[in-house]
Structure formats: structure tokens, C-alpha cells
C-alpha positions in Angstrom: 3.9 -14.0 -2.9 5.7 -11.5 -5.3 7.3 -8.9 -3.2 6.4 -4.5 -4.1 8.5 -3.4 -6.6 11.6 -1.6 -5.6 9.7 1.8 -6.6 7.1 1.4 -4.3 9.4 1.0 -1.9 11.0 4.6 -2.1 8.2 6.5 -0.5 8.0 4.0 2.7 11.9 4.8 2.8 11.6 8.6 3.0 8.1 8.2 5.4 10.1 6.1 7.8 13.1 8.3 7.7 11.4 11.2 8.0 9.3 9.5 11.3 12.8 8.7 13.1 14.2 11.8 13.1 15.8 11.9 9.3 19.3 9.4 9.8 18.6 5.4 10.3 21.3 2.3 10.1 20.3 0.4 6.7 20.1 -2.5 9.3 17.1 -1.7 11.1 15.3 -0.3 8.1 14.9 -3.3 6.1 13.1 -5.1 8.5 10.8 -2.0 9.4 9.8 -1.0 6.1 8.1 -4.5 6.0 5.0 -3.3 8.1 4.1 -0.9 5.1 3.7 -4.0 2.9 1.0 -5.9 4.8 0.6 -8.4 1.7 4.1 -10.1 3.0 3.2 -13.4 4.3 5.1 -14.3 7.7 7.7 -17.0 5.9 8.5 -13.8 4.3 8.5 -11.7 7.1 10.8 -14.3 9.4 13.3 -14.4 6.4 13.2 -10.7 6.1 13.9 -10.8 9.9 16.9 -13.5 9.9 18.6 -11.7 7.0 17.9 -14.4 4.6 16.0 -12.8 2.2 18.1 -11.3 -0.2 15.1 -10.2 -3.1 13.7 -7.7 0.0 17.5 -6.6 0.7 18.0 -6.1 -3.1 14.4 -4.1 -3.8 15.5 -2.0 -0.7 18.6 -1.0 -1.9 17.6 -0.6 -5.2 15.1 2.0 -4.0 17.6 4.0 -2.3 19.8 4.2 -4.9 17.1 5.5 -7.2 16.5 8.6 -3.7 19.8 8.9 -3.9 20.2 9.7 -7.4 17.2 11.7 -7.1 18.7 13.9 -4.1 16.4 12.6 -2.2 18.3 10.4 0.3 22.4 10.5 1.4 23.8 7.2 1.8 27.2 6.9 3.9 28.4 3.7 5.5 25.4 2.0 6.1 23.3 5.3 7.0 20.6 6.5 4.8 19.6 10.4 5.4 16.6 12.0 4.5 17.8 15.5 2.5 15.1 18.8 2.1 13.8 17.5 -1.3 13.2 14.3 0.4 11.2 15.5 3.2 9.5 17.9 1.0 8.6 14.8 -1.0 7.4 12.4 2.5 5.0 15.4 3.0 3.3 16.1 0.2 3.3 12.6 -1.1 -0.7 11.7 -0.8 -0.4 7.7 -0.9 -1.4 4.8 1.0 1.5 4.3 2.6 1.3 8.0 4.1 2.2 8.4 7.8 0.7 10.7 9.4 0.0 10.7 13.2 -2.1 13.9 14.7 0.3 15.6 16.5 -2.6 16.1 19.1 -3.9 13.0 19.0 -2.5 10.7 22.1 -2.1 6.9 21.3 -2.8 5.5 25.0 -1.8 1.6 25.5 -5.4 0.6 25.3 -5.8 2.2 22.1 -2.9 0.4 20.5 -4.0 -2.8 22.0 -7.3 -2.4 20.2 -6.0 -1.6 17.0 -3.6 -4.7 17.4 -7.0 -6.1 18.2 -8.9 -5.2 15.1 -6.0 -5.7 13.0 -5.6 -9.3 14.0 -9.2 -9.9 13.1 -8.9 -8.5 9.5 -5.6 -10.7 8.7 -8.3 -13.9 9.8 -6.7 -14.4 13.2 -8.9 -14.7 16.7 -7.5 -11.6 18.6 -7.3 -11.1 22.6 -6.7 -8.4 25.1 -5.0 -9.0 28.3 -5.1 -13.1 28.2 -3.2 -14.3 31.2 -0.7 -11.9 31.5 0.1 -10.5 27.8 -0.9 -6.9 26.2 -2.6 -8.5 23.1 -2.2 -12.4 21.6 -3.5 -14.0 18.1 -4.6 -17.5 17.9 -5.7 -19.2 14.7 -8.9 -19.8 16.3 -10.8 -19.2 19.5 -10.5 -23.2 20.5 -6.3 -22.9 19.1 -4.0 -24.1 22.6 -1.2 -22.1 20.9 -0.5 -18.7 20.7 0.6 -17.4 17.4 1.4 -13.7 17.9 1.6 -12.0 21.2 2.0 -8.6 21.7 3.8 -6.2 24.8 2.4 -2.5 24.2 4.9 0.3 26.5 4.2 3.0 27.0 6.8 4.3 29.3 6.7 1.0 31.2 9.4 -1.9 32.4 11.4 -3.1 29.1 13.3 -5.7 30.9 9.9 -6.9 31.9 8.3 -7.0 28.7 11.5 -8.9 26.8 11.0 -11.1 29.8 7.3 -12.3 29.0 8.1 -12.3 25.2 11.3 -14.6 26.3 8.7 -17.1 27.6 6.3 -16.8 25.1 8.6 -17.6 22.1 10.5 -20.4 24.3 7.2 -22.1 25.8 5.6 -22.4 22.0 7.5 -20.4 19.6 5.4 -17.9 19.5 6.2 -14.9 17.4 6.8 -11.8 19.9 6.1 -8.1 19.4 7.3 -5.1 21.4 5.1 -2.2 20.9 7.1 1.4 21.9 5.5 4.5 22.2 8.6 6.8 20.5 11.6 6.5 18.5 13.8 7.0 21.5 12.1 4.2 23.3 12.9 2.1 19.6 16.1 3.0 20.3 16.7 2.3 23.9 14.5 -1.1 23.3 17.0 -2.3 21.0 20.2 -1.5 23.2 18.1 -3.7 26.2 17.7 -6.5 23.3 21.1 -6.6 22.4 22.5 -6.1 25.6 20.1 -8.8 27.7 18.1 -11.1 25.8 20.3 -11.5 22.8 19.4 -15.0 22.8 16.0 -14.0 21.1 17.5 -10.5 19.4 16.5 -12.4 16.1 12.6 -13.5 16.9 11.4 -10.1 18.5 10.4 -7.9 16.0 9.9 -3.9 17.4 7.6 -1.4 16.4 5.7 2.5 17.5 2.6 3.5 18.2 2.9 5.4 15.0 3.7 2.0 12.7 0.9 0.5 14.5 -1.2 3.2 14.0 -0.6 3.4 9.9 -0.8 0.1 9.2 -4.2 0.0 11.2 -5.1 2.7 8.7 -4.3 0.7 5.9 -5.9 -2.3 6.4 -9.1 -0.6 7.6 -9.2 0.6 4.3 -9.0 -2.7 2.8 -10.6 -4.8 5.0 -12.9 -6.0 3.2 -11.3 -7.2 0.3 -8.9 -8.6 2.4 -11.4 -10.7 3.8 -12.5 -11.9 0.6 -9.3 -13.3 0.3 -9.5 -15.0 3.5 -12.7 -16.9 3.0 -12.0 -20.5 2.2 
């Protein structure tokens, strides 16, 4: 599948930067911005993930070159910084990839698990709450032994317990695990406990917020219909 065009990639960069406090490594971006484009299929996604797809890399950094020519976006050493005119720009850009969370409006774990729900059943997967002992799990279908996806949603909970169930998930069937954090600072703290204890599966987990949950919901509830057109065989 052809991946967005570096340009439509620059408003995703400023909305993410903007959403993570305005400085993020290059590193961690790459693979983040991905949930913005929910068109990229998962071979995509896993290369994007191992580092192997240099296209995405190259579209990314093309994009930030363009922000920072624009005075959008400071680049230094691998960190990419939001400036005024670039936040000016996240706020007032009215797109589909907006990301805007009501500051008053609480995402609770159940409410994340049902959006992980709903958008599991749009992208043609059978989705589950609470089987066995996992948050949320996709399957291909209801009758499918193996699980596809499964999800961990904290919300101020036990990390080390939740890499621990993902750990078993992906080593049992290779199933691909999610880590579902409620803020930025528990992104962050996440991704110290990855790399500092379960390094051995650092590459397969992929980590989101409650907020990148909560847009990309948005998103495809917009589209979800035509989406499903395209899954109808």
C-alpha cells in the first residue's frame, strides 16, 4: 500500500509534538506517528516498528525538514521541537488528523477498552473484552484459536505486570502486544520498564495514550463505513 505523502505527514508531527509536551527523540516519533495513518497495513506497521522501513523514515524526515524550514519545528541531535508558529499551526489546523481530547472529558480503562473494541470491529477483526486474563484481544474470527492483537489498558496500574502478560502473549503465539498508558509521563516511564526489563520483546510491543486511542477511534468512526466496504470479500 502507498505510504501518505511526506506533506501529510507534517501536521501529525506538530499534533504529536504538541500532545507530549513540545520536545520528542526522532526515535520514538516515527513509530508513533503511524497510528494517524490507519491505511498502513501491519507488514508495514512491523517494519516501521523494527526500523526496516526506510520509505516511512525518509517521508518523516522529509516532513520535518519542510517544519523546520517553515519555523515550524527545531531539529537538534535527534530532538524535534515544536516552536510558537508551530503550535499556533497544531491548533488551528481543522483536519482529520486533529487531536483534540476534552480537557474535562475522563478516559476511564473501560472506555478505552471499548473503543479498542469498536475499533477492532471496523478494521474486520472479532474484538473481546476481558478474555481470560487480557484488557482487550482481536481474533480473525470468533471460532480463530489464535489471538492476533491483545491489548493491556493502565491506567495508573502495575507496568511490570502488564509487560508480563504481553511477554506471554507474544511468546505463546506471537501475538502482536499493545500497552495502553493513560499520560505522557506514564509513555515515558513505560518505556524505561521496557528497556530496562523485558528488553527481550522491546521490539514487538508497540505503546500508545488514551489520547492516540481516542483520535484514531475518531477517525475511523468517521470512515467506518467505507472502510468496511473495503473489507467485504
Amino acid at each position: 500500500m502507498p505510504l501518505p505523502l511526506s506533506a501529510s505527514i507534517e501536521i501529525p508531527i506538530l499534533q504529536e509534538l504538541a500532545a507530549t509536551g513540545g520536545t520528542d527523540d526522532a526515535r520514538f516519533l516515527y513509530e508513533r506517528l503511524t497510528a494517524y495513518f490507519p491505511q498502513i497495513s501491519d507488514a508495514e506497521l512491523l517494519e516501521i516498528k523494527n526500523g526496516e522501513h526506510k520509505n516511512w523514515r525518509l517521508a518523516v524526515q522529509k516532513a520535518a525538514k519542510f517544519l523546520d524550514e517553515k519555523g515550524c519545528l527545531k531539529r537538534k541531535k535527534g530532538l524535534w521541537t515544536i516552536t510558537e508558529r508551530g503550535r499556533k499551526i497544531a491548533l488551528e489546523e481543522n483536519s482529520g488528523f486533529a487531536l483534540t481530547v476534552n480537557k474535562s472529558e475522563q478516559l476511564t480503562h473501560i472506555t478505552v477498552q471499548q473503543m479498542l473494541i469498536e475499533i477492532g470491529e471496523v478494521l474486520g477483526f472479532y474484538a473481546e473484552m476481558e478474555f481470560e486474563y487480557y484488557d482487550v484481544v482481536w481474533r480473525e474470527t470468533s471460532k480463530s484459536p489464535r489471538i492476533s492483537h491483545i491489548f493491556e489498558v493502565q491506567n495508573k496500574g502495575n507496568l511490570d505486570s502488564a509487560f508480563a502478560k504481553l511477554k506471554r502473549a507474544y511468546q505463546n503465539q506471537r501475538t502482536k502486544p499493545f500497552l495502553i498508558v493513560s499520560t505522557e509521563s506514564d509513555l515515558n516511564r513505560a518505556r524505561q520498564s521496557l528497556t530496562r526489563e523485558f528488553h527481550d520483546i522491546e521490539r514487538a510491543v508497540t505503546i500508545f495514550t488514551f489520547a492516540q486511542i481516542k483520535q484514531v477511534h475518531r477517525n475511523l468512526s468517521e470512515t467506518a463505513e467505507i472502510i468496511k466496504e473495503f473489507l467485504l470479500i
